[in-house]
N, C-alpha and C positions, 0 to 999 in steps of 0.2 A: 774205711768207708766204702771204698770201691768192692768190697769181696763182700761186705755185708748188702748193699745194692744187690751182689748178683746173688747172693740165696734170697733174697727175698723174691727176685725175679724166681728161681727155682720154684720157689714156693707156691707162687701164685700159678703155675703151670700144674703141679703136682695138685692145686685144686680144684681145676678143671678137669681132670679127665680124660676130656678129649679137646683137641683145637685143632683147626685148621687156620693155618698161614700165611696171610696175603704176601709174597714174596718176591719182590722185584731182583736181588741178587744184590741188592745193595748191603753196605756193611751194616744196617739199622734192622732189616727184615732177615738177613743173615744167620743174626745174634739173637734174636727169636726165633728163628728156625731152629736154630743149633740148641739153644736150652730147652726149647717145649721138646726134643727128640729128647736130650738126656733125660727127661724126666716123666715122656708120658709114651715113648718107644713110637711105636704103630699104631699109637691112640693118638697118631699127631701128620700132618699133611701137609707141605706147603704148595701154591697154587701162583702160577706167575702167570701173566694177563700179558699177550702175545700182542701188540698191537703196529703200524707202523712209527711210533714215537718211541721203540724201544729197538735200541740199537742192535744187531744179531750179535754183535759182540758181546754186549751185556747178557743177551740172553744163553749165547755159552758158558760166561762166566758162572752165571745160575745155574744151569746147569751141574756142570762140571762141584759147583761150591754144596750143592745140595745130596752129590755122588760120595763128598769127600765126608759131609757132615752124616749122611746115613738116612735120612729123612725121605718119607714119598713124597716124588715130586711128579705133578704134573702141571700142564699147560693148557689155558683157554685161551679164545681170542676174544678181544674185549668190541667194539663196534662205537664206540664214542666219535668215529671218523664220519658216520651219520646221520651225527646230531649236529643242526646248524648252532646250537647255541656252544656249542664246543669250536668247531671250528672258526667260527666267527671272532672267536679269541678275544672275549671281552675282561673284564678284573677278577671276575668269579670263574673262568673256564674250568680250573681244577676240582670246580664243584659238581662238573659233567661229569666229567673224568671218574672223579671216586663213585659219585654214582654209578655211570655202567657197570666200574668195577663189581662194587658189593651188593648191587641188583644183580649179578650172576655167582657171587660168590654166597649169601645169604641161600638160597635154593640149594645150592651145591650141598650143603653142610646140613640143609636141614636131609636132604636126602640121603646124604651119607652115614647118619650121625653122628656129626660133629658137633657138640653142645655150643662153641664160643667158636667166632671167628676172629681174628688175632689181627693188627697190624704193626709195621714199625715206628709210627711216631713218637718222638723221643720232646722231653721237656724242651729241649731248647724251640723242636715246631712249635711251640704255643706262646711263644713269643715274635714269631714271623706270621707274616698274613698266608693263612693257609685253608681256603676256604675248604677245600677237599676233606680235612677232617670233620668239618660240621658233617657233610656229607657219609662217610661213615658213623658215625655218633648213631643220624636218622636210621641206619639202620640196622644196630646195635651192636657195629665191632667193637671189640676192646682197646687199650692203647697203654699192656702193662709198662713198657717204658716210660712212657708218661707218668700215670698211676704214681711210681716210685722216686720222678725225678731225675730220671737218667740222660746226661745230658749226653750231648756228640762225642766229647772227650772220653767221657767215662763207657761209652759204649767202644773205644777203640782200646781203652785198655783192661776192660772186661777180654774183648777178641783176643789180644794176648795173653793173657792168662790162660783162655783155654784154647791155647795153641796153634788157633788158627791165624794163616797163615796173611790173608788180605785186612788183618788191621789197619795198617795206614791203604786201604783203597781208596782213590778222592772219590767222592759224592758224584753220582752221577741221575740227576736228576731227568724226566721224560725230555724230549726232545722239541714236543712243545714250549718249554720255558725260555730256547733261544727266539721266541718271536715277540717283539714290543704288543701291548696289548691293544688289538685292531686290527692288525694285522692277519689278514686270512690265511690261517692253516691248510695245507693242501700234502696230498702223498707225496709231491715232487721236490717240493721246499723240506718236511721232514727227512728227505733221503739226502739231500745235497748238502746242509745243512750236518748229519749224520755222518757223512763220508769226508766231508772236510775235518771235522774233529778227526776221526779216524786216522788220516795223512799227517794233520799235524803228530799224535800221540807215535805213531810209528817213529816221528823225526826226533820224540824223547820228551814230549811237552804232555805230561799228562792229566794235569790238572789246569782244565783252562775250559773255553766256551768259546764257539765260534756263533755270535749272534748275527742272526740275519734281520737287515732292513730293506724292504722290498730286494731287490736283485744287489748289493752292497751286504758284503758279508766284515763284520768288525769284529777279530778276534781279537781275547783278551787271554793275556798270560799273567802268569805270579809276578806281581813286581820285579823281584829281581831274577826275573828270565828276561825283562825287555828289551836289555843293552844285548844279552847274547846273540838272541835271535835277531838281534836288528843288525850287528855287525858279523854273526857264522855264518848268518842263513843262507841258503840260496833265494833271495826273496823275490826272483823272478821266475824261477821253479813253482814256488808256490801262488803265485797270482796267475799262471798258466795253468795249474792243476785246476784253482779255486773255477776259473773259467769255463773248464772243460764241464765243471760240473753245472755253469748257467750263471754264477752269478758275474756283474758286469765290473760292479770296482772290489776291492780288499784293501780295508782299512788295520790299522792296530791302533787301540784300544788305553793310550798311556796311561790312563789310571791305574791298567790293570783288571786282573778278574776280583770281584768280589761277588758273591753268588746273592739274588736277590735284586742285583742290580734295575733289573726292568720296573720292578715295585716304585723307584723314585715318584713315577708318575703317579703314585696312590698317596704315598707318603712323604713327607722331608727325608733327605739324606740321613740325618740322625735316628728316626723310627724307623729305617730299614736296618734291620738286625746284621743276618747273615746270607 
């Protein structure tokens, strides 16, 4: 099933032509980059959207993943940080978001010619509240992932098979998504916010979310990291770090990370997916 998913994914690159790649470096946009190259060479581009909600980490990652895959890569900066209805961080922000996006990547492509702009949304987004896809739809990206059914899982072991190397990378979603929604997006909260994940993943924790509520940052780790950290840690190292960077208390998080979590507030607990 998995190896027939991925020629069909072949396939449908081999009938385009040409594409161009919305590409954050995540493992979703990744595995689109890497099969529209095996199948359509230099008739293929991927394009990552530079903004302050994207960590410089992630964006070496991209980088670096797009060097390894063979693909052109280059970089725009996106501007969604001056849009009030973006920052204002209401239940549809990520509908600003993909906007900016593919109001500059649409242009891009027609100018290039690139027939189809490509992104990574995978089946399982269409079962979470993801406004940002209506938002490309409006302005005709594609979403062969979707199209075929290709869920998260099956997109990490497609990445294995073709040997690339960041299959198990955890999901690392814009950096707007640590803020509850209302809560005013600003450069300085995206950066602090940015750099405490950062500290934490250096200490080996790297699937996790440090959400911020107002100046109170509540990090959340995989259930069964919570006894570790709570009994190895230095966990006054880290509430002096968390400090330095502005915010005033540091909580954790005992439920745990479960991604989606801010959605509760749209949703019941049980309609929030992943």
């Amino acid at each position: 099933m998995i190896q027939e998913k991925l020629n069909q994914l072949r396939s449908i690159f081999e009938e385009m032509d040409t594409a161009l790649i919305a590409y954050s470096g995540g493992i979703d946009s990744t595995l689109v980059a890497k099969v529209a190259f095996d199948a359509l060479g230099d008739r293929s581009m991927a394009i990552t959207a530079v903004s302050p909600s994207l960590l410089p980490e992630e964006l070496d990652d991209a980088q670096q993943q797009a060097q390894i895959i063979g693909i052109k890569h280059e970089l725009i900066e996106t501007e969604e940080m001056n849009n009030p209805n973006y920052t204002s961080n209401p239940v549809n922000r990520c509908y600003f978001c993909k906007s900016e996006l593919h109001d500059k990547l649409k242009p891009l492509a027609i100018e290039r010619g690139y027939l189809y702009v490509i992104d990574g949304v995978n089946a399982d987004d269409l079962q979470d509240y993801r406004p940002g896809i209506q938002a490309a739809k409006e302005r005709g990206a594609r979403s062969p992932l979707a199209e075929i059914g290709i869920t998260k899982a099956e997109i990490r072991e497609m990445t294995k098979i073709l040997g690339l190397p960041w299959w198990d990378k955890p999901s690392q979603p814009c950096l707007s998504s640590r803020f509850p929604y209302g809560e005013e997006i600003t450069y300085e909260k995206l950066y602090r916010v940015g750099r405490a994940e950062i500290f934490l993943r250096k200490m080996g924790y790297s699937n996790l979310r440090v959400r911020s509520h107002g100046d109170t940052a509540k990090i959340e780790l995989l259930p069964e990291q919570i006894n570790d950290f709570v009994l190895k840690t230095n966990l006054s190292e880290v509430v002096t770090h968390f400090q330095s960077l502005g915010f005033t208390d540091v909580t954790l998080d005992l439920e745990g990370y479960r991604s989606g979590k801010l959605n509760q507030v749209i949703f019941s607990p049980q309609e929030v997916k992943a």
